[in-house]
C-alpha positions as a Markdown table, in Angstrom:
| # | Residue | x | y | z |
|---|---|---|---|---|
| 1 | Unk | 0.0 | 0.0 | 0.0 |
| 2 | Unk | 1.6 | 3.0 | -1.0 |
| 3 | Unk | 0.9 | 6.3 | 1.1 |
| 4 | Unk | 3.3 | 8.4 | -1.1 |
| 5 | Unk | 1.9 | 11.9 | -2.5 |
| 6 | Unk | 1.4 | 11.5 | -6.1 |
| 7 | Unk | 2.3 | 13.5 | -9.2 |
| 8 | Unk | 0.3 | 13.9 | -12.0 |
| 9 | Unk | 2.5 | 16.2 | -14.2 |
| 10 | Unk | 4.6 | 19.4 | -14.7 |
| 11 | Unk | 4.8 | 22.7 | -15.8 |
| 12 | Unk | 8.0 | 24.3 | -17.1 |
| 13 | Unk | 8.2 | 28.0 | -17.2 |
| 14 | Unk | 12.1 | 28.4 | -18.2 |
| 15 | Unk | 14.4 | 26.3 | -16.5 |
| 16 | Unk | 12.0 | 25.8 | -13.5 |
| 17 | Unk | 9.7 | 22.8 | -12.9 |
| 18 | Unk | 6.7 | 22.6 | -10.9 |
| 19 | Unk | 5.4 | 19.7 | -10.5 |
| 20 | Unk | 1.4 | 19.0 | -10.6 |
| 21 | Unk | 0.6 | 16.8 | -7.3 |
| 22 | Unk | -2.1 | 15.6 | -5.2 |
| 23 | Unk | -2.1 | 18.5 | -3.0 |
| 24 | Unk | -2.4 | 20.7 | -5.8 |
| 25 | Unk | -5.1 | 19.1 | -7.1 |
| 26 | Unk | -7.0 | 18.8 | -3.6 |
| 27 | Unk | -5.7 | 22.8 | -2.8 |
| 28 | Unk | -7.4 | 23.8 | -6.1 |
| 29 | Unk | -10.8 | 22.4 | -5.1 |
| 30 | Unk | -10.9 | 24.0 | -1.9 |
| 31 | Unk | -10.2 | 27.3 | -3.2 |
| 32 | Unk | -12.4 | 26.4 | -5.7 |
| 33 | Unk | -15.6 | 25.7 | -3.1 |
| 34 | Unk | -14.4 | 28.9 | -1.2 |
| 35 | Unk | -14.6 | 31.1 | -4.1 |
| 36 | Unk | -17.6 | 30.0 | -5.4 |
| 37 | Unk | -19.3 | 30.6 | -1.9 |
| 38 | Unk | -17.6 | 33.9 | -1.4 |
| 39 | Unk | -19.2 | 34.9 | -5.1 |
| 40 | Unk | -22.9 | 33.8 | -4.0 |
| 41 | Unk | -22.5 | 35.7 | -0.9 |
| 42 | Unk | -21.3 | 38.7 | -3.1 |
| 43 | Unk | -24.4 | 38.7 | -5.1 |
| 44 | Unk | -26.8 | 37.7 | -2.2 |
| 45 | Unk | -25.2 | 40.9 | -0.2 |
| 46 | Unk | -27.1 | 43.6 | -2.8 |
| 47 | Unk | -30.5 | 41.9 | -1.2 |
| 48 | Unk | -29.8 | 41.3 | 2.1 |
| 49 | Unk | -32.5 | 42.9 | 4.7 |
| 50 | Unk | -31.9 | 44.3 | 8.2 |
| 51 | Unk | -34.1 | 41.2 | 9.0 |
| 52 | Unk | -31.7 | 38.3 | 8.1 |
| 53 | Unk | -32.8 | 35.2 | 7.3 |
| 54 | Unk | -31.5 | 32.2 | 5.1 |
| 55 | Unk | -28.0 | 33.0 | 3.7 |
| 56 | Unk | -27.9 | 36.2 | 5.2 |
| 57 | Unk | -28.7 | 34.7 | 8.9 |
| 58 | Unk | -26.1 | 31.4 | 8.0 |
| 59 | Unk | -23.1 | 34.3 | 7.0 |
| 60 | Unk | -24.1 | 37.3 | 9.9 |
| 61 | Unk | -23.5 | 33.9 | 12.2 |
| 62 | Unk | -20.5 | 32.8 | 11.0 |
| 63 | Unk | -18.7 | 36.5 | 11.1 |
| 64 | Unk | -20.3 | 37.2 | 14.4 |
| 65 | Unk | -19.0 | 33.6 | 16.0 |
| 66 | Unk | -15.5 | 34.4 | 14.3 |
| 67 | Unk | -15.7 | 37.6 | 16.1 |
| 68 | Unk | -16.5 | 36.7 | 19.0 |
| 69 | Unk | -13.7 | 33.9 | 19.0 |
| 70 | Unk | -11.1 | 36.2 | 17.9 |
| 71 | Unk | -11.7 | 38.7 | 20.5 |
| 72 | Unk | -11.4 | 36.2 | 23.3 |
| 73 | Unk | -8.1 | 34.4 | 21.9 |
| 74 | Unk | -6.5 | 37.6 | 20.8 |
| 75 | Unk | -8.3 | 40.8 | 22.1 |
| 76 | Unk | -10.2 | 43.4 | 19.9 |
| 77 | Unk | -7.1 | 45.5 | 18.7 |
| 78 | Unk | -6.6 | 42.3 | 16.0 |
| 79 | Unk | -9.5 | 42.4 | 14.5 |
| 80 | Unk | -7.6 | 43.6 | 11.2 |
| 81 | Unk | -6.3 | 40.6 | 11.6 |
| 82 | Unk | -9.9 | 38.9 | 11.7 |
| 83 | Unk | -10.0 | 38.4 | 7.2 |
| 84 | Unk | -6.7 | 36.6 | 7.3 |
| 85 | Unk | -7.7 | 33.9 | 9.7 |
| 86 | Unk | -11.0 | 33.8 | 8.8 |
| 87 | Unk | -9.8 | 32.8 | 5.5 |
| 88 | Unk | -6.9 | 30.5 | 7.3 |
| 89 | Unk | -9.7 | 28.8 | 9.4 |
| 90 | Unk | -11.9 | 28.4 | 6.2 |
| 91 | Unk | -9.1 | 26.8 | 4.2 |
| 92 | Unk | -7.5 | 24.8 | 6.5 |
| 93 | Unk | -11.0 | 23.3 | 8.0 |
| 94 | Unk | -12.1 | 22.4 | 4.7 |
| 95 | Unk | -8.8 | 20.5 | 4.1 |
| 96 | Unk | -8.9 | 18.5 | 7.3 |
| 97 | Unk | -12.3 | 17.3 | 6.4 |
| 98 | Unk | -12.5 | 17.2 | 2.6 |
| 99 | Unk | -11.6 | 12.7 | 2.7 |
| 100 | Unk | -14.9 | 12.8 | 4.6 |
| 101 | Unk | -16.9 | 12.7 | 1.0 |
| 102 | Unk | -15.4 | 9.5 | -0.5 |
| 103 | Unk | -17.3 | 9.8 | -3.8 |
| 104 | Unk | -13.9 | 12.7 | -4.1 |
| 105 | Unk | -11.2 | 10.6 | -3.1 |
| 106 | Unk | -8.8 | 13.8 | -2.3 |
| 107 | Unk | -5.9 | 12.9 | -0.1 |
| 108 | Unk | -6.2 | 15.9 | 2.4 |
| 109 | Unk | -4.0 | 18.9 | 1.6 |
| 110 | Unk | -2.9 | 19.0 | 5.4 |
| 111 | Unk | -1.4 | 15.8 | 4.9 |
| 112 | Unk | 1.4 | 17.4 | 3.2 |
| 113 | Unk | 4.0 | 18.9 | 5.2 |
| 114 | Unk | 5.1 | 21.6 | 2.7 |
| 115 | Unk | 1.4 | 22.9 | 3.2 |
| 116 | Unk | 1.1 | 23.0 | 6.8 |
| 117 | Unk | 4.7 | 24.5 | 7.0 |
| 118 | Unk | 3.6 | 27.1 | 4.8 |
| 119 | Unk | 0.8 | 28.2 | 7.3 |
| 120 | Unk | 2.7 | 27.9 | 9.6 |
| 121 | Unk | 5.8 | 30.1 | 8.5 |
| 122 | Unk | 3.0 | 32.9 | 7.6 |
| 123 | Unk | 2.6 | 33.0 | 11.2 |
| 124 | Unk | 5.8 | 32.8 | 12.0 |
| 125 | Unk | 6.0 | 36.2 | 9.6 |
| 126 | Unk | 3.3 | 37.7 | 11.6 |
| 127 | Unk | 4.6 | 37.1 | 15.2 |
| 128 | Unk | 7.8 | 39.2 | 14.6 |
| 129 | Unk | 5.7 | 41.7 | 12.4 |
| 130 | Unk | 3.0 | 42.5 | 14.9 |
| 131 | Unk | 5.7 | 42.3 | 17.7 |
| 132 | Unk | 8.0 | 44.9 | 16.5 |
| 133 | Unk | 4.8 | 47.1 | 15.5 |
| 134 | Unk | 3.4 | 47.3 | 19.3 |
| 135 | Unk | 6.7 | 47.2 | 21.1 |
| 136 | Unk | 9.4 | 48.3 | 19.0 |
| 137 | Unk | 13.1 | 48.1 | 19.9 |
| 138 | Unk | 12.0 | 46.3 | 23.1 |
| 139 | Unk | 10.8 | 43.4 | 21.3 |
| 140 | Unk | 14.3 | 42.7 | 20.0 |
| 141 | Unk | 15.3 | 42.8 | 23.4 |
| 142 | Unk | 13.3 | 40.1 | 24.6 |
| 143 | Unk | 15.2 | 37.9 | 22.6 |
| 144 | Unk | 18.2 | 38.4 | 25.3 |
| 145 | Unk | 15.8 | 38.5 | 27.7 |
| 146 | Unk | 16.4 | 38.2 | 31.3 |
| 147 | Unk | 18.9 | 40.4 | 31.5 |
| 148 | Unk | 21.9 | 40.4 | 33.8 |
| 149 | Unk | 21.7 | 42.6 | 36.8 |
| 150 | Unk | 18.5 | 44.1 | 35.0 |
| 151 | Unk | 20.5 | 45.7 | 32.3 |
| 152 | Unk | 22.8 | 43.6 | 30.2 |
| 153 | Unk | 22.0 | 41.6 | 27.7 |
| 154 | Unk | 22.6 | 38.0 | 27.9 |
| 155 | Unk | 24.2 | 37.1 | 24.8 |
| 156 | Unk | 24.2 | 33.5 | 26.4 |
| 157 | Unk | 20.5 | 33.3 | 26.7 |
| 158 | Unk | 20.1 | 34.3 | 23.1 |
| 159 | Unk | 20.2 | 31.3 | 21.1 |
| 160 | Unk | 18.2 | 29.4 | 23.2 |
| 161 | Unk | 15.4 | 32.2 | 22.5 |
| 162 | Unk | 16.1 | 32.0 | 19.2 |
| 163 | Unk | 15.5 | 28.2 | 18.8 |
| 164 | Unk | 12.7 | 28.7 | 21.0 |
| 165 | Unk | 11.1 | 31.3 | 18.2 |
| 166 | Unk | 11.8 | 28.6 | 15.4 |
| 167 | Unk | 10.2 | 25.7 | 17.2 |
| 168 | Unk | 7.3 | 27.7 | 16.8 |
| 169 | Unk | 6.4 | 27.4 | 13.2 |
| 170 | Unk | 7.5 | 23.6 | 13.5 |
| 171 | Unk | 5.6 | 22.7 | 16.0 |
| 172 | Unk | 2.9 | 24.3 | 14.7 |
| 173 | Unk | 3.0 | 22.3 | 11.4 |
| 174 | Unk | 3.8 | 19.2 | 12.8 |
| 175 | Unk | 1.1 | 18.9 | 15.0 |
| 176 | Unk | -1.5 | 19.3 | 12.5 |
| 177 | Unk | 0.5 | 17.3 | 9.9 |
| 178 | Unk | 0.8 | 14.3 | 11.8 |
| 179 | Unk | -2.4 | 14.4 | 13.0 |
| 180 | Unk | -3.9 | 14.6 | 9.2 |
| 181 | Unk | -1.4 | 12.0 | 8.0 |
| 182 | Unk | -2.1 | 9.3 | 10.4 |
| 183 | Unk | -5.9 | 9.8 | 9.8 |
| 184 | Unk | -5.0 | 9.0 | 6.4 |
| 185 | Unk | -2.9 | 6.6 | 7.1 |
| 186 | Unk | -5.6 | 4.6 | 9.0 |
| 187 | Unk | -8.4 | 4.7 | 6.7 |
| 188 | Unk | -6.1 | 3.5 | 4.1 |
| 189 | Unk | -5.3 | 0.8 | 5.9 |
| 190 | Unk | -8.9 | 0.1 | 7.0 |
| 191 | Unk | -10.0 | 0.0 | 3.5 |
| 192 | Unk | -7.2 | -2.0 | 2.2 |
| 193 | Unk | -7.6 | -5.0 | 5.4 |
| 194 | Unk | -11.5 | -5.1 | 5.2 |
| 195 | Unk | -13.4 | -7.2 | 3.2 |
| 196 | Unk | -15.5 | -5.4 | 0.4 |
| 197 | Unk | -19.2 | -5.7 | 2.1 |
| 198 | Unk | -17.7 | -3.6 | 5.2 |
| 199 | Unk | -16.7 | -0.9 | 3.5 |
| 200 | Unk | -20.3 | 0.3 | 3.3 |
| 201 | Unk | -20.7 | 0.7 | 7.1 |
| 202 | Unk | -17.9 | 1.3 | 9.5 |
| 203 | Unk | -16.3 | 3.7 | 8.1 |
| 204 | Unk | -18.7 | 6.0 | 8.7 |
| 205 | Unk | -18.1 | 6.2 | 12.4 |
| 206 | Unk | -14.4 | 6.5 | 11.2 |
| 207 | Unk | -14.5 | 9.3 | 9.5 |
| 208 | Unk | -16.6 | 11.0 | 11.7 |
| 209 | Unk | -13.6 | 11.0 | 14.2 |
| 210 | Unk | -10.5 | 10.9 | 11.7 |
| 211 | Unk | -12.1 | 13.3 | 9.5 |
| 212 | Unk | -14.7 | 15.7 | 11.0 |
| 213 | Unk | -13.6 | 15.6 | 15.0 |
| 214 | Unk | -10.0 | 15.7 | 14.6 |
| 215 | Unk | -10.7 | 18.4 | 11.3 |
| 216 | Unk | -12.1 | 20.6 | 13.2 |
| 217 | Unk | -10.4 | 20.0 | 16.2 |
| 218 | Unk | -6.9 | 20.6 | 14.4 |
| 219 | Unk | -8.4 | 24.0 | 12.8 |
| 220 | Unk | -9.2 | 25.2 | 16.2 |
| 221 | Unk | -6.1 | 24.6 | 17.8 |
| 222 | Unk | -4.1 | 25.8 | 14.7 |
| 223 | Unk | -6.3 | 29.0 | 15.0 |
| 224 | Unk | -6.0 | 29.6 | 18.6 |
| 225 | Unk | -2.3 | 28.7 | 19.0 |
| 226 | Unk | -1.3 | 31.9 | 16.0 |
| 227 | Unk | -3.9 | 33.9 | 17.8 |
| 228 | Unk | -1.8 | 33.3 | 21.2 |
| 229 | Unk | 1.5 | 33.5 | 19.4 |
| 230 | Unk | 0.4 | 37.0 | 18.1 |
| 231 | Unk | -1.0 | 38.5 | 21.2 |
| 232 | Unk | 1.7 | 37.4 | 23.4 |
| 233 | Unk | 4.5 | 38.7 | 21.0 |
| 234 | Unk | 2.4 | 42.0 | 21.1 |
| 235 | Unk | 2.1 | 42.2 | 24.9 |
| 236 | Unk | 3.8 | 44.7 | 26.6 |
| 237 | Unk | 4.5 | 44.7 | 30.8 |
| 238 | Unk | 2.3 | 47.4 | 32.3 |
């Protein structure tokens, strides 16, 4: 049984290759749902009533909830930030659960490192970003943090800061790698150890739990963990 991410082509654009593969493919159709319900909710915005109901009530819910969830992981001075992860938390949700409709048979983008990593090293960007923004010179600082008789830099201390920054972005996509992948891993070997005729009724329950529960799970605690990471790196001692 092979587990391997698959590729189903390349481009060339001069002397660079890119190579077509499953995460691509399954990458594409996300985006592609996403779009097409950000379009219908473009059009439906022209009608909408100060009465919601239907689309209007679904959408007003799921930007107040996201609201509301931002505000208590981060605080209400991020809400810029609130498009970005909403986006983040639509993508990467949809990822995690997209092997729950078998008549697809994607392999879940999240299953690929190089994806989560990705995510992951965007928030790595925004950690130093929004640290330096609220705290200036003093968030360089921390990285020699504590200081020696209250005023000297330890030069000592700073490498062990500095891994502890990187582990960050690692730990980050790991977690929610590994916890796709073996998902994966376990339905494929469900489905290749089962006879035929059972295929039709247990894995239901499974992909309830590899697929939906741990999905959304992941999403949340990939969510709330950048959130932290951000709000913590803004922070200042009062």
């Amino acid at each position: 049984m092979n587990f391997d991410i698959q590729n189903f082509g390349s481009i060339k654009i001069g002397s660079l290759e890119l190579w077509i593969t499953q995460t691509h493919i399954a990458t594409w159709f996300v985006m592609g749902i996403l779009i097409c319900f950000a379009v219908v909710v473009r059009i439906k915005m022209n009608k909408f009533k100060d009465v919601p109901k239907g689309l209007q009530n679904v959408v007003e819910l799921m930007v107040e909830t996201f609201n509301n969830f931002l505000k208590d992981s981060a605080g209400e001075k991020f809400f810029f930030l609130g498009s970005w992860f909403f986006t983040v938390f639509a993508v990467v949700l949809l990822s995690n659960i997209i092997g729950i409709v078998p008549i697809i048979a994607l392999r879940a983008p999240t299953a690929d490192w190089s994806f989560t990593v990705t995510l992951a090293m965007v928030t790595f960007l925004l950690i130093h970003i929004i640290g330096v923004r609220y705290r200036g010179f003093g968030y360089v600082k921390s990285m020699f943090e504590p200081f020696l008789f209250g005023k000297i830099p330890n030069l000592i201390l700073f490498p062990l800061n500095l891994v502890g920054e990187l582990a960050r972005p690692i730990s980050l996509s790991f977690r929610m790698f590994g916890n796709v992948l073996s998902g994966t891993i376990l339905m494929g070997l469900f489905y290749g150890m089962v006879p035929v005729f059972l295929r039709f009724f247990i894995p239901s329950f499974l992909h309830a739990y590899f697929d939906l529960f741990s999905g959304v799970l992941q999403t949340y605690v990939f969510t709330v963990l950048s959130l932290s990471f951000i709000s913590a790196a803004a922070a200042t001692e009062e």
